[in-house]
N, C-alpha and C positions, 0 to 999 in steps of 0.2 A: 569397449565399455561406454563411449564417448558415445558412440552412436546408437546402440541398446536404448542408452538414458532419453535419446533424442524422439528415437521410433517410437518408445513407450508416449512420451507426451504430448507426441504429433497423434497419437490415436486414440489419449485419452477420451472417452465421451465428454466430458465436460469440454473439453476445447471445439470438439466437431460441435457440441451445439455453439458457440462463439461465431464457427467459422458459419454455422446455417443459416446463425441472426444477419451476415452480414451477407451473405446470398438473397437472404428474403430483401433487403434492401435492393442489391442490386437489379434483380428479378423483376421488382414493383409491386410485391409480395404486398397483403392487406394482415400480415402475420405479425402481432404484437402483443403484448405482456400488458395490461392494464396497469396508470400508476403507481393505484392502493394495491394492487397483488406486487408490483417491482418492489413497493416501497417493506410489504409483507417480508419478504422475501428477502430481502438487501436487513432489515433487524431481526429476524431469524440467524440466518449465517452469522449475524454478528454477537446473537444472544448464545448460540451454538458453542460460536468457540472461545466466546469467552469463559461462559461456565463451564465449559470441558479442563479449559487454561487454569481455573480456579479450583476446580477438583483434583488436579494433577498437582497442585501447588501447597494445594493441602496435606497431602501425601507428601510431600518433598521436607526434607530439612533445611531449614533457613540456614544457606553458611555465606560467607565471603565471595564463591564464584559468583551468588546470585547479586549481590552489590556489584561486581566489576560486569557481569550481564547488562544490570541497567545503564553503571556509568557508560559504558560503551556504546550502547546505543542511543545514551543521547547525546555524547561527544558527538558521534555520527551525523545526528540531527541538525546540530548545532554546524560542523565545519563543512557539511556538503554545500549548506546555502552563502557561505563565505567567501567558497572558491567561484562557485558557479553563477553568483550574480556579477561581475569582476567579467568572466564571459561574457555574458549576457547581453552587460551594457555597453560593450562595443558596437551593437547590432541593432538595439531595441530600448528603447525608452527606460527613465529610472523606473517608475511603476512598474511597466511591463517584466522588466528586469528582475526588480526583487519579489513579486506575487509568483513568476516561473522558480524563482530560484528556492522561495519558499514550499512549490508543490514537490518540488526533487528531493528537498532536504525532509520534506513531511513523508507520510508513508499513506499505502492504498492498502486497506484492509481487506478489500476481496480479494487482492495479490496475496496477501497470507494466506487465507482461506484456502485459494488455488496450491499453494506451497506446499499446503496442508494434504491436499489429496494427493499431491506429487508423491510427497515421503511415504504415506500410506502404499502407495502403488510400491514402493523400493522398500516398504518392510521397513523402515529406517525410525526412528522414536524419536521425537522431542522434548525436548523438557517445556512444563505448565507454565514456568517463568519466564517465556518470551513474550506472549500472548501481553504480562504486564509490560513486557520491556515496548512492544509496540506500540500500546495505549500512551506511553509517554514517549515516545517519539514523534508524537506528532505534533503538539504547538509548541516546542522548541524554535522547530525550525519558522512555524508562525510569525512568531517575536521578533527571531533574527532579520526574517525578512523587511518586517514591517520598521525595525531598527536601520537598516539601509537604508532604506524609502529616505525615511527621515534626515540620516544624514548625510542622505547626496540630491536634496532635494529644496529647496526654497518653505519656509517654515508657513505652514497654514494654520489659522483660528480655530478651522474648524477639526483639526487634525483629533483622534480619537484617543484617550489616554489609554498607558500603555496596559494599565492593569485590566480595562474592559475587552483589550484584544486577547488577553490572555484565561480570562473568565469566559469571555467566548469561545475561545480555544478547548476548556474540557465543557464545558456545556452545551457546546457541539452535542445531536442527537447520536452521530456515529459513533462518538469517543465517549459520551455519558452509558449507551448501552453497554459498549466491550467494559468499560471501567468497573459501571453497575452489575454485570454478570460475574467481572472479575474476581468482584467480591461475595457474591451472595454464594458464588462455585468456592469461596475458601471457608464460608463458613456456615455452611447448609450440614442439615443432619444427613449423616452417610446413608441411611437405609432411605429415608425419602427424596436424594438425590439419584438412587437407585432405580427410582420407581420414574421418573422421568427422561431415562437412558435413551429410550425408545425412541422419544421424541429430540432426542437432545442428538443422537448419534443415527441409527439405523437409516431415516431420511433425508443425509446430510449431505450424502451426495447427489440424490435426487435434486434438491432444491438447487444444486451449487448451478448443475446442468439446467435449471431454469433462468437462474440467473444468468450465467454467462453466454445465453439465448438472446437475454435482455440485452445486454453489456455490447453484443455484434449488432444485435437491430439499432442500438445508439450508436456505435463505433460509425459503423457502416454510413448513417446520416451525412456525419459529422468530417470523415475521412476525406469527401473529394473538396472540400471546402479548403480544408486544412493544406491540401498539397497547393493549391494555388500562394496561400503566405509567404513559401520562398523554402528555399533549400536549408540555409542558414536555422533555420527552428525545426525540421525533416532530422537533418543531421546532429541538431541536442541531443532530440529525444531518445535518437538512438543510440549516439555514442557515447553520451554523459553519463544513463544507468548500464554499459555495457563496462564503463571505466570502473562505476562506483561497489558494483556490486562483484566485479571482479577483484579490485583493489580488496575490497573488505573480508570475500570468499578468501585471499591468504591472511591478512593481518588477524584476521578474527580467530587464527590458528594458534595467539598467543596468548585468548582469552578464553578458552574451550577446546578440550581433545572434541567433542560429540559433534558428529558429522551432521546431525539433524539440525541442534543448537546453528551452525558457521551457516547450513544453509539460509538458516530464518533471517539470521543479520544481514548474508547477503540479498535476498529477497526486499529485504526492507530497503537496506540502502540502497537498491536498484529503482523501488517502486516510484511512482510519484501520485499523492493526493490528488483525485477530482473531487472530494466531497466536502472535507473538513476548509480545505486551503481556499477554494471555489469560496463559500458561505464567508470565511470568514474577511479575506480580500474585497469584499461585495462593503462590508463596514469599513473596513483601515481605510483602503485605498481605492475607494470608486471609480479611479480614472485609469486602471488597471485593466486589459481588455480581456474578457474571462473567453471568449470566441477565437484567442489563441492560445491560451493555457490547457484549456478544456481537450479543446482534440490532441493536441502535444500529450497531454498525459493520460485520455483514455482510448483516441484510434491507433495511437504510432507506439509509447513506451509500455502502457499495460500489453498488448499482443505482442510484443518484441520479447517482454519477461515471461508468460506462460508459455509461448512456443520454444523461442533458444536461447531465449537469459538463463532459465534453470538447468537446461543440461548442461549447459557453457559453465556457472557458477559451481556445478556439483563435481562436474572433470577437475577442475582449479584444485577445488578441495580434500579430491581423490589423490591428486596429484601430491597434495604437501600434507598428506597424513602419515 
């Protein structure tokens, strides 16, 4: 089973272009995505499944699972950047410490996305209420971070109050689309929700596979830079979301029988922010070095979760069902 899961997503199209982006780098390739088509492309997927998440949600009955849904994944949000900044700081500066610890605890939304095509590929259903659950996992872990900084850190003037890190947090463009799709997919009229199916689904894996073209041509830049930083930040990336999304793939068995649901938690708690955590670290904490956070969570922990975080995550799963 364990290996079926693995073979399937080692061949999905969407990864082989991942792996091409990072070929054409190697190679000396002149092969690239223009920004406004990446940047097209990157709120598409994200208008995509948010309003797909919204239309599903609409459909659904508001009960109780869907409250202990969210609580959970923002508990999540919240204790990953707790334990892992405590790591961290053994190794690596306060700042540096808690803006990593924040992109762990935060979530990568093209990681959804990817999850998203995973399950499609295994036939497997999720429920519309994660999609919210994700959009609010992410400046949780934001805050927490930025609360560290703070108190293991010598008090600044110029230090940013905390309610603008957090207004920053969903005003983020990544996090106000999925939010803004979130809702408009919960309360859009069905028939002309209907009529933008097309666009909204049938080209969804097309674009994904452009983007994670994108995602290798960036990976790939940024990759040999990254390996020279030291082992010690090599070895987070991968065993931090191997721990986190493992740990969660069984606990998540006590808040959800549906095997789709435990994946998406584990997914999340595996993933780590470059988009949201990046912007918003660039205002809290300036002296925070985004040139090691960056390749940590998009050359080493995104490619470590689309190739064998999720077979690895889905076996767990299988296992304690």
């Amino acid at each position: 089973m364990y290996l079926d899961l693995l073979l399937d997503n080692l061949t999905s199209p969407a990864l082989l272009f991942f792996i091409l982006g990072i070929l054409a780098v190697k190679l000396k390739s002149d092969l690239e995505i223009p920004n406004s088509s990446s940047k097209f492309i990157s709120l598409y997927l994200l208008f995509s499944i948010g309003f797909n998440g919204g239309r599903e949600l609409a459909h659904s009955t508001f009960s109780v699972d869907i409250i202990y849904a969210v609580l959970f994944g923002v508990l999540t949000a919240v204790v990953i950047p707790l334990y892992t900044f405590f790591i961290l700081k053994r190794k690596l500066s306060i700042e540096n410490s808690g803006a990593i610890a924040a992109a762990y605890g935060s979530i990568s939304a093209v990681t959804f996305v990817t999850a998203v095509s995973f399950l499609e590929m295994q036939n497997i259903h999720f429920s519309g209420h994660m999609v919210a659950v994700m959009a609010l996992m992410e400046a949780p872990a934001i805050v927490v971070g930025v609360i560290l900084i703070r108190l293991n850190e010598k008090k600044r003037k110029d230090s940013p109050k905390l309610r603008s890190i957090v207004s920053h947090s969903f005003t983020n463009g990544s996090v106000l689309m999925i939010l803004g799709s979130l809702i408009i997919g919960v309360f859009a009229n069905e028939k002309q929700a209907q009529g933008i199916e097309p666009f909204t689904n049938e080209i969804f894996k097309g674009f994904l596979a452009l983007f994670l073209l994108d995602m290798g041509i960036t990976s790939g830049r940024k990759l040999g830079d990254f390996f020279k930083s030291g082992k010690f930040t090599t070895a987070f990336a991968i065993l931090i979301p191997l721990l986190n999304g493992s740990l969660v793939a069984w606990v998540s068995g006590f808040i959800t029988p549906d095997t789709g649901d435990r994946l998406m938690f584990s997914i999340l708690a595996a993933s780590a922010s470059y988009i949201a955590v990046p912007a918003a670290m660039k205002i809290a904490v300036p002296k925070a070095n985004p040139g090691l956070f960056l390749p940590m969570a998009l050359a080493i922990t995104f490619p470590f979760n689309i190739t064998l975080g999720m077979p690895i995550y889905m076996a767990i799963i299988m296992s304690f069902t």
